[in-house]
N, C-alpha and C positions, 0 to 999 in steps of 0.2 A: 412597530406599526408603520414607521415613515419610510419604513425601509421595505416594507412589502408596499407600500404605495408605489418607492422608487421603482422596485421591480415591474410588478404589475403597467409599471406607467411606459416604463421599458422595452418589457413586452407588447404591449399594446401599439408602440411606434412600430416595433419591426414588425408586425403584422401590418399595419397600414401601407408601411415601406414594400412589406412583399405584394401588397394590392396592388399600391398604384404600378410598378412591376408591371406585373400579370397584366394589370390596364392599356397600360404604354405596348403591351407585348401581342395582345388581342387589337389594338387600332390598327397597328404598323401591320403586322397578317390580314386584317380586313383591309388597307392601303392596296398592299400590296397583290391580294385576291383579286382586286378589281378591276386593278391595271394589266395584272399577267392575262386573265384569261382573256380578253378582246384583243391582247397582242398576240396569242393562241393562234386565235383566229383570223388575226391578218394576216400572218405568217402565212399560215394551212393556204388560204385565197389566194397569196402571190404564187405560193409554191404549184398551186393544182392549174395554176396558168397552160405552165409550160407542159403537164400531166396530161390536158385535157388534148393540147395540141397531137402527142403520141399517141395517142388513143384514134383518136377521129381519124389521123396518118394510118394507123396501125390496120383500119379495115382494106384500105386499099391491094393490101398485099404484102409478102413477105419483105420485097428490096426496100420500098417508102418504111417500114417502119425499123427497117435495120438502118436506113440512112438517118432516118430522122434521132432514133435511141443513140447513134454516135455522134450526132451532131449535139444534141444536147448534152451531152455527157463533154465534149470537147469547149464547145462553146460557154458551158459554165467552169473549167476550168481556167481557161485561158483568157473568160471575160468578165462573168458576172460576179465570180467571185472575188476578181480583183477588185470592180466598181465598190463591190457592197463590202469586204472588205478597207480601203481607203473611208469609206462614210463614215465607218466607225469612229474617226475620232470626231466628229461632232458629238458624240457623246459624252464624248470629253470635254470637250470646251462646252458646245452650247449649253451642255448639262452644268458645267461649274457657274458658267456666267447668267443663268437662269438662278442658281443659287444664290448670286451674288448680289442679286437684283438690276444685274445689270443687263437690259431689254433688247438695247440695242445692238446689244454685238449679236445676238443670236441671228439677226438681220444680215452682221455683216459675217458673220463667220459661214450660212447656207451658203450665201452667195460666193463666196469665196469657192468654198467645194464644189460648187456647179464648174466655176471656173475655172476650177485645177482639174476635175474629173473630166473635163468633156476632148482636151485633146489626148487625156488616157485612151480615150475609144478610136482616136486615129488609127495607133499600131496596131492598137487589137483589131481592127476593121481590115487591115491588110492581110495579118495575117485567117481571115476569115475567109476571104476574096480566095489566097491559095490553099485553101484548106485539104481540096485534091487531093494537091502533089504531094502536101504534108503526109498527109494519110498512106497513099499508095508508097510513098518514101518505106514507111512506118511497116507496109506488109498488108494491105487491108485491101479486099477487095476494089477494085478500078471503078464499077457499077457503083456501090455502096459509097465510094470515095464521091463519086460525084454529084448522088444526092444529097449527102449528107452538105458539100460545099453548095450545092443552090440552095437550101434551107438556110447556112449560114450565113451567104448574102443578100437575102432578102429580111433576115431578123436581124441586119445591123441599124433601121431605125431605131426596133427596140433596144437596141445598145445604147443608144445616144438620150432613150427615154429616162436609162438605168442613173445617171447623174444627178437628175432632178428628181426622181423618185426618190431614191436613199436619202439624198440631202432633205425630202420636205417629213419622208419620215421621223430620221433622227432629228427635227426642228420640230416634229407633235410629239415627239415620245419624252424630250425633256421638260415640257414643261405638263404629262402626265394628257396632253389633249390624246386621248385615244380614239374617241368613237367617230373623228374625221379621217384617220387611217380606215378605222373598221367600213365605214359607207364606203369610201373611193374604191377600197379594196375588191369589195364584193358586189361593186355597180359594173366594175372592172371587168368581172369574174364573168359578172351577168351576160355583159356586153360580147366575152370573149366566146360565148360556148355558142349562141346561133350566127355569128360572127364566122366562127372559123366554119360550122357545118355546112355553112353558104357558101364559103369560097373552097374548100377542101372537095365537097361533091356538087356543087349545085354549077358553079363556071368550069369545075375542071382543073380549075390552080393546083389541087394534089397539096404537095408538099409545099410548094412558095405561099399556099393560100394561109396554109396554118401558119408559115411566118409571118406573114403578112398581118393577120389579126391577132397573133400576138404584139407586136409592133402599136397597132391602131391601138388596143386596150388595154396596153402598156404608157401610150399617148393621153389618152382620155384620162385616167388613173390621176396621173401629173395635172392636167388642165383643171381638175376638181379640186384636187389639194392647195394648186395655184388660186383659183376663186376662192377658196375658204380662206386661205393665207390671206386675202388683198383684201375682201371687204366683212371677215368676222372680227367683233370686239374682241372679243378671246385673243387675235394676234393682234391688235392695235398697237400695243409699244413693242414686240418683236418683232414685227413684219419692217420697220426703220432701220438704217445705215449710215453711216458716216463712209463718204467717198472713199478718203482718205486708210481709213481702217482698214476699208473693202481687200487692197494689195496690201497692209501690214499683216493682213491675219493669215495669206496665201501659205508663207514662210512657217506658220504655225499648225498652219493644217497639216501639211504636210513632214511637219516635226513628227505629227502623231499620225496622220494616215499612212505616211508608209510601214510601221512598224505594225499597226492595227493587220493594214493588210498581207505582212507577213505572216505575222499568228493564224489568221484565218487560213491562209490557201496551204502554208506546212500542213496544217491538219487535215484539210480538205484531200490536198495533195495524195496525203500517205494512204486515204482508203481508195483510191482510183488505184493506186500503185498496188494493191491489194488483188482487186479483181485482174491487171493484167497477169500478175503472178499466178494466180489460179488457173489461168489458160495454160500453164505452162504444166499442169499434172497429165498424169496417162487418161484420167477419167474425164476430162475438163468439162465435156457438156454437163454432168453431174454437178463435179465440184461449184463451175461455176454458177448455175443455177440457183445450189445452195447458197451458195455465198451472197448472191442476189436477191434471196429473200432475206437472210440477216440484215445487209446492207440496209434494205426496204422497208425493215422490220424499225433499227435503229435511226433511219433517217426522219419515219413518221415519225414515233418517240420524241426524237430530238424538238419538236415546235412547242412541247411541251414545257418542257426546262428553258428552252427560249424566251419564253412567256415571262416565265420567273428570271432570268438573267435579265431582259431590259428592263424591266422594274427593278430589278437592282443595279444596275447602271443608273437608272435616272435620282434613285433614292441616293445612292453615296454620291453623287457628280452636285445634285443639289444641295444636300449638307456641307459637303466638303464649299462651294461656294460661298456657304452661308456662314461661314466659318463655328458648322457644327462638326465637330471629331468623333464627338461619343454620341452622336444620334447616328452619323455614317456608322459609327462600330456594331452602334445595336440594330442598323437594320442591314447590315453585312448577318448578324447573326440569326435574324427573324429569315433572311433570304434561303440562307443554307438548312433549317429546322422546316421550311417551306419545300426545300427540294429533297428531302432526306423523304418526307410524308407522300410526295410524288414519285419518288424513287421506289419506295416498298410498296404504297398500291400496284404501279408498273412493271412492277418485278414477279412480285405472288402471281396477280394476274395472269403473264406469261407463262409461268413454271407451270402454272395448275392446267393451261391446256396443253402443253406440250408435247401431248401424242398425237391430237387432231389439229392442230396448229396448222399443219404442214398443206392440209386440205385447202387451205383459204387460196392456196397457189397451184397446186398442182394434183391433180390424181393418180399420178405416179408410187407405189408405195415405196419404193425406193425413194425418192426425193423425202419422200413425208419421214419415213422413218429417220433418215440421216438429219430431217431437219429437228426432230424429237431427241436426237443425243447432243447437238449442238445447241439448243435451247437454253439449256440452263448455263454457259458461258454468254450466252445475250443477256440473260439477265444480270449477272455480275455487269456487264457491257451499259447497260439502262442504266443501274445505279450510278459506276462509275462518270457516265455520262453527264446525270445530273448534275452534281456535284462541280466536275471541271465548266461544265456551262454556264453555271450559275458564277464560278469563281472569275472565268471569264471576263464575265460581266462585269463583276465587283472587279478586274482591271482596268477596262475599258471607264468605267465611271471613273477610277482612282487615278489616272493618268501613267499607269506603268506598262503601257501595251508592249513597251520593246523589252522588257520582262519575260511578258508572255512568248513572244518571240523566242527569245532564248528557249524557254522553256520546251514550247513545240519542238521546233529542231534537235533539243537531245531525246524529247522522251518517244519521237517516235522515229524519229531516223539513224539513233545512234543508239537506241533500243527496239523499241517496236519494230519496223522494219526487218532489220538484222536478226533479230527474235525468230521473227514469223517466217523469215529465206530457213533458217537452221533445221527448226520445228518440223516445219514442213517436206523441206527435201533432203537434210539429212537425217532427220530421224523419223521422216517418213508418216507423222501425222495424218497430211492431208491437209485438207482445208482445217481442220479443227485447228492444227498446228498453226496456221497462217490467223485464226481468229483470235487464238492465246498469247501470240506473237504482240498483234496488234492491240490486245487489252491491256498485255504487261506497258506496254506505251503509256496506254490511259491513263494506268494507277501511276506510275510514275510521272505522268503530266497531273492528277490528284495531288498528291504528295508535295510535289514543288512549290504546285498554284498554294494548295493548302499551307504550307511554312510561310512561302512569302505576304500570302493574307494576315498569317497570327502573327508575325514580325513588324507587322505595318506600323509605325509611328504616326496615327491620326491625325494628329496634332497638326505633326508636320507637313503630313500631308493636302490640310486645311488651307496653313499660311503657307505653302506652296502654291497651290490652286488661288488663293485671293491676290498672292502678291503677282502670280500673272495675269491676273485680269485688270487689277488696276495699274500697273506699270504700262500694259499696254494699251489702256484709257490715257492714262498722262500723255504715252506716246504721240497718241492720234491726236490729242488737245494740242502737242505743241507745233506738229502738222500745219492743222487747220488755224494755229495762231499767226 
């Protein structure tokens, strides 16, 4: 009898044990739902900025909207994505030292990055100024060369805006403030589309108009996030610094923004390297086309798992501060069971239109159809996607971004890359060749990211993260002593 008690009593724990479970596993998914989808949506905002600019350029005529399509394309490689790359390691820090409870570095570590980013935008600004002759160097039409470079000198305020955006971003995103990104965002947004329509057709500015009010509501954006930062309670003890801290933490940023913004622009890198490669088939207006809407296809996609990546950056960047290991572990694992469920909606979805897919771009039935056999390697492509985004993330929170680094560099340039040159032009794929080239990348950036995640020693990861934030508190304490 005492021993079916024992049982019974036994049983009874592990069921409660697997409740609270489920409990602890249902809050951390509704956490994290809450967070991802309004960073969704800031994202979608900043991105349709520069969207809306090519569009409104795009009525003008064939040369504005070819000048303007490669100037964006050039100037997010060579600029934006460096800025917003480097940001990233505020996610790092401010995210552990938010953990840590400690308020005020988050204070001084923005400022820092404002600091370090803004004579980033020096060299990128010159090489902006000769964008031309870069171009025309390059083989690109002379006309198209030169609007493309007056668009890019007139959008290098918005360059100088991009320092203090990213910075005040990643300083709402660790401490989970969302919905003061989501307003600035889409007041931004607001601002930016009768904005540009006024200066693009209404004075005549054309294409400098649309730089120009990208610039302006690029400006404004920051000035919002600047007021909420200086007189919301919500930053009252983040919005603080110590002088002295302000240049210890420069050396720190910069330990983790340059390797952050390696990871970022390898990968960015390799699918520009992508479309120039496609130019180079017998078919190109085709292939590239196709390729264009894959691109298109995967780049919208991508804001999605974005969403779910900085909620995982902020959730491991805060444990790991707070010297929790196995709550950063379990919501490493709610993040990726989050993006698996995002993944297969995004996927089926895709596959199942697959024949009329093609229509949403072009009435071509050639384009449509070729873009209906290469469908189902974008979906492989989504899933893959999510997954490394999300793992991403859980880098970027975990402090191993030069990791990631590595990691880019082989899986698409000493695979992917090489893959998709072979695929393609010697055995004659096509573009499909060039797509499974660049997926095989993916999976083997999957694979990597994935080992180095499940090897992760939490633990140590934890008193890693605490013992730099208080060492560099002692620091600044004996400073200021």
């Amino acid at each position: 009898m005492e021993e079916a008690l024992l049982l019974g009593g036994g049983g009874e724990e592990k069921e409660w044990k697997i409740l609270i479970r489920w409990s602890a596993f249902g809050e951390e998914l509704k956490r994290m739902s809450y967070m991802a989808v309004p960073m969704v949506a800031v994202m979608v905002s900043l991105s349709l900025m520069q969207v809306i600019s090519v569009m409104m350029v795009g009525h003008l005529g064939e040369l504005p909207l070819s000048g303007i399509s490669i100037a964006s394309s050039f100037t997010n490689v060579t600029g934006f994505s460096l800025i917003y790359g480097m940001a990233g390691a505020l996610e790092t820090l401010c995210g552990q030292a938010y953990g840590a409870q400690q308020y005020h570095k988050l204070g001084s570590y923005i400022y820092s990055s404002i600091i370090s980013l803004i004579p980033v935008c020096i060299p990128i600004s010159i090489v902006w100024i000769f964008m031309n002759k870069l171009l025309v160097f390059l083989g690109q039409d002379p006309e198209i060369a030169e609007v493309a470079c007056r668009y890019s000198i007139w959008l290098i305020p918005g360059l100088f805006a991009y320092p203090f955006l990213q910075s005040f971003i990643r300083f709402f995103q660790c401490q989970s403030l969302i919905l003061p990104m989501f307003f600035g965002s889409w007041a931004a947004l607001c601002l930016h589309i009768p904005l540009c329509w006024t200066f693009v057709y209404k004075t005549n500015l054309g294409v400098t108009g649309a730089a120009l009010s990208f610039g302006l509501a690029s400006w404004f954006n920051v000035i919002l996030l600047a007021v909420y930062i200086r007189y919301s309670s919500s930053c009252e003890k983040s919005r603080t610094f110590v002088f002295n801290d302000l240049f210890l933490s420069v050396k720190e940023f910069f330990s983790f923004g340059v390797p952050t913004a390696v990871m970022v622009c390898l990968e960015w890198w390799s699918f520009e390297l992508l479309v120039l490669l496609s130019g180079l088939l017998p078919d190109s207006m085709l292939e590239t086309s196709v390729l264009s809407i894959c691109l298109t296809t995967t780049s919208l996609h991508f804001y999605i798992p974005y969403g779910i990546s900085a909620t995982a950056s902020t959730r491991v960047s805060n444990e790991l501060g707070a010297g929790n290991p196995e709550a950063a572990r379990f919501a490493v694992g709610v993040a990726m069971v989050l993006a698996a469920i995002e993944a297969l909606i995004s996927s089926i979805t895709l596959f199942s239109c697959r024949y009329v897919y093609g229509y949403l771009f072009s009435n071509e039935a050639e384009v449509v159809n070729y873009v209906g056999e290469i469908l189902p390697l974008i979906c492989i492509s989504v899933i893959m996607d999510s997954f490394q985004t999300v793992m991403s993330g859980v880098a970027r929170g975990t402090g191993w971004q030069h990791i990631g680094a590595y990691v880019n560099l082989g899986a698409y340039y000493l695979v992917g890359i090489p893959v998709a040159a072979v695929l393609c032009f010697v055995v004659n794929l096509r573009g499909k060749g060039l797509w499974i080239g660049i997926l095989s990348g993916t999976c083997v950036q999957v694979s990597l990211l994935g080992l180095v995640t499940g090897f992760t020693n939490w633990q140590k990861q934890a008193s890693k993260a605490r013992e730099r934030i208080f060492e560099r508190a002692i620091v600044a304490n004996k400073e200021i002593a």
